[in-house]
C-alpha positions as YAML, in Angstrom:
chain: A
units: angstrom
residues:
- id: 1
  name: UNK
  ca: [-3.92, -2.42, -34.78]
- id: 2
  name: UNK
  ca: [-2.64, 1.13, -36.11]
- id: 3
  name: UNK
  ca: [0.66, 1.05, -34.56]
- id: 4
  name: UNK
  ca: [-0.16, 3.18, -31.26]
- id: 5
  name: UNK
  ca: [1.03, 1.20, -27.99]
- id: 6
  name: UNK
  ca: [-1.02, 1.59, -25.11]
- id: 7
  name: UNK
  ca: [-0.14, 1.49, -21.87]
- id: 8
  name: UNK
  ca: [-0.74, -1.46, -19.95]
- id: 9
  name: UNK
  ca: [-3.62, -0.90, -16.88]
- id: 10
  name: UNK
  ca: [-2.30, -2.54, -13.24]
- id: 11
  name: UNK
  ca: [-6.27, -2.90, -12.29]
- id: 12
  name: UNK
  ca: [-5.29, -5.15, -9.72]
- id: 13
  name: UNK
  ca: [-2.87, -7.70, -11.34]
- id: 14
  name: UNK
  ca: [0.90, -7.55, -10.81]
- id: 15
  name: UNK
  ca: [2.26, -4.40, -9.94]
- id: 16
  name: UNK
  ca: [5.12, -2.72, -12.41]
- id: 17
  name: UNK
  ca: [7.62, -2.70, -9.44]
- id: 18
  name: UNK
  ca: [7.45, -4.96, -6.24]
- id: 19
  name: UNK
  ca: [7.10, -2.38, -3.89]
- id: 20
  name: UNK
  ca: [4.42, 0.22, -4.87]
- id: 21
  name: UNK
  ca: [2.30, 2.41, -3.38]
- id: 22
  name: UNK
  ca: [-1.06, 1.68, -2.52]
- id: 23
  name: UNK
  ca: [-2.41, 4.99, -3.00]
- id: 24
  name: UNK
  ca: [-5.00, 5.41, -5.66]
- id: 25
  name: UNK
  ca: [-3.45, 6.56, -8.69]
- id: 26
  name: UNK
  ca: [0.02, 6.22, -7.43]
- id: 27
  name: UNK
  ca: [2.43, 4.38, -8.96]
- id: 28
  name: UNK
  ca: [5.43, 5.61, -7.14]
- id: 29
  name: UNK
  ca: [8.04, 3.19, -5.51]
- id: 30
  name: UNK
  ca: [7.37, 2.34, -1.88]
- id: 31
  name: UNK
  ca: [9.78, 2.07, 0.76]
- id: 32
  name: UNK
  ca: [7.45, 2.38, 3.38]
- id: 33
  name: UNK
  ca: [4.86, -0.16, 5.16]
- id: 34
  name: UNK
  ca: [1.65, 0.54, 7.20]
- id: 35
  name: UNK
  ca: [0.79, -2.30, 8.90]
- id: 36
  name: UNK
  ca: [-2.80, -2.58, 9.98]
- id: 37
  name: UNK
  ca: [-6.03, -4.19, 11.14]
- id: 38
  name: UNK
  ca: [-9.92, -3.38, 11.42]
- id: 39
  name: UNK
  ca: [-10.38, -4.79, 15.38]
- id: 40
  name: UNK
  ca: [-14.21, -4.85, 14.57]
- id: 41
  name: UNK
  ca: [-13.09, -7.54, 11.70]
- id: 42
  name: UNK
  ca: [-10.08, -9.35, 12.91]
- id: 43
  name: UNK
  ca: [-8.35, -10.71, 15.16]
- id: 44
  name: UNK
  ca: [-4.45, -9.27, 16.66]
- id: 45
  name: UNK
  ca: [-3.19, -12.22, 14.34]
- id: 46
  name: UNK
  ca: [-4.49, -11.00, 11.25]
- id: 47
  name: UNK
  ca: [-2.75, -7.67, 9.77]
- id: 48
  name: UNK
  ca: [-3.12, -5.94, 6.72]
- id: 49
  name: UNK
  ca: [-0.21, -3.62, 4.88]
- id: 50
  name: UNK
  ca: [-0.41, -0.99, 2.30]
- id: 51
  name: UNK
  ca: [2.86, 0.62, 0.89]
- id: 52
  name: UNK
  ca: [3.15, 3.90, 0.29]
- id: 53
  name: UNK
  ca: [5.75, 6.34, -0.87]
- id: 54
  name: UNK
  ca: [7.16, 8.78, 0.85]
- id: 55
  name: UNK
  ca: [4.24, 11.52, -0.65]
- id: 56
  name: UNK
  ca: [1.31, 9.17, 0.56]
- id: 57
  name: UNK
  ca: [2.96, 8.12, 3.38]
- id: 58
  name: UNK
  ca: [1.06, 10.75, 6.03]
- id: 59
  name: UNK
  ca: [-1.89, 10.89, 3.94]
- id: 60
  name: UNK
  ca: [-2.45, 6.54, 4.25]
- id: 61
  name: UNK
  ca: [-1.47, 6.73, 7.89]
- id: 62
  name: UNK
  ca: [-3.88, 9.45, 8.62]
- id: 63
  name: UNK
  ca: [-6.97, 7.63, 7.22]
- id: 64
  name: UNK
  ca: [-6.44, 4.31, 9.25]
- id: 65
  name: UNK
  ca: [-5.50, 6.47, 12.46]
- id: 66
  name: UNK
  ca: [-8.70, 8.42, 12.15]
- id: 67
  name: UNK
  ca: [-10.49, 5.02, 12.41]
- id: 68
  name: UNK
  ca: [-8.23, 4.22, 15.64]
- id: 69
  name: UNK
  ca: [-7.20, 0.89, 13.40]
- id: 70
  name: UNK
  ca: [-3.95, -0.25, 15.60]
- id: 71
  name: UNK
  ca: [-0.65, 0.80, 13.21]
- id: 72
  name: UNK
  ca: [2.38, -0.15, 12.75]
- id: 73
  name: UNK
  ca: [5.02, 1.84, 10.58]
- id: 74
  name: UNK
  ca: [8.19, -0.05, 8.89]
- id: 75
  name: UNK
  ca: [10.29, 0.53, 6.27]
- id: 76
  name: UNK
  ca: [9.81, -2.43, 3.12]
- id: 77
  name: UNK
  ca: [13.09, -4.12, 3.86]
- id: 78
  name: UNK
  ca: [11.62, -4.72, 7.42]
- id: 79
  name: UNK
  ca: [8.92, -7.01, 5.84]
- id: 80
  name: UNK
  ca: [9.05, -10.98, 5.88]
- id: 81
  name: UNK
  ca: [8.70, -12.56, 2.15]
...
């Protein structure tokens, strides 16, 4: 090695911070939830969630809506562990 750190790629694996958004690109904290689901796929049981931060936030809401996938908004301290 010749000394130079590089930065470590998320690709996937653990995110940096437990809440983070789910943009691509975006590391940003995220204090808000989108719950979702894909009704052609599954079931009212099943949901999905991407975070987002308060930039993405519209922009992540807007692309499930425009598929008329059923949403739910909540802030991250609303979710269950």
């Amino acid at each position: 090695m010749n000394g130079v750190v590089t930065p470590s790629l998320n690709l996937g694996g653990v995110p940096e911070r437990r809440f983070e958004c789910s943009r691509a690109g975006c590391r940003e904290d995220a204090p808000w939830a989108i719950l979702w689901r894909n009704p052609k796929i599954h079931g009212p049981e099943r949901r999905k969630t991407w975070l987002a931060c308060d930039e993405h936030r519209a922009t992540l809401y807007d692309f499930l809506e425009a598929r008329s996938f059923p949403l739910e908004v909540r802030t991250v301290g609303e979710l269950d562990d």
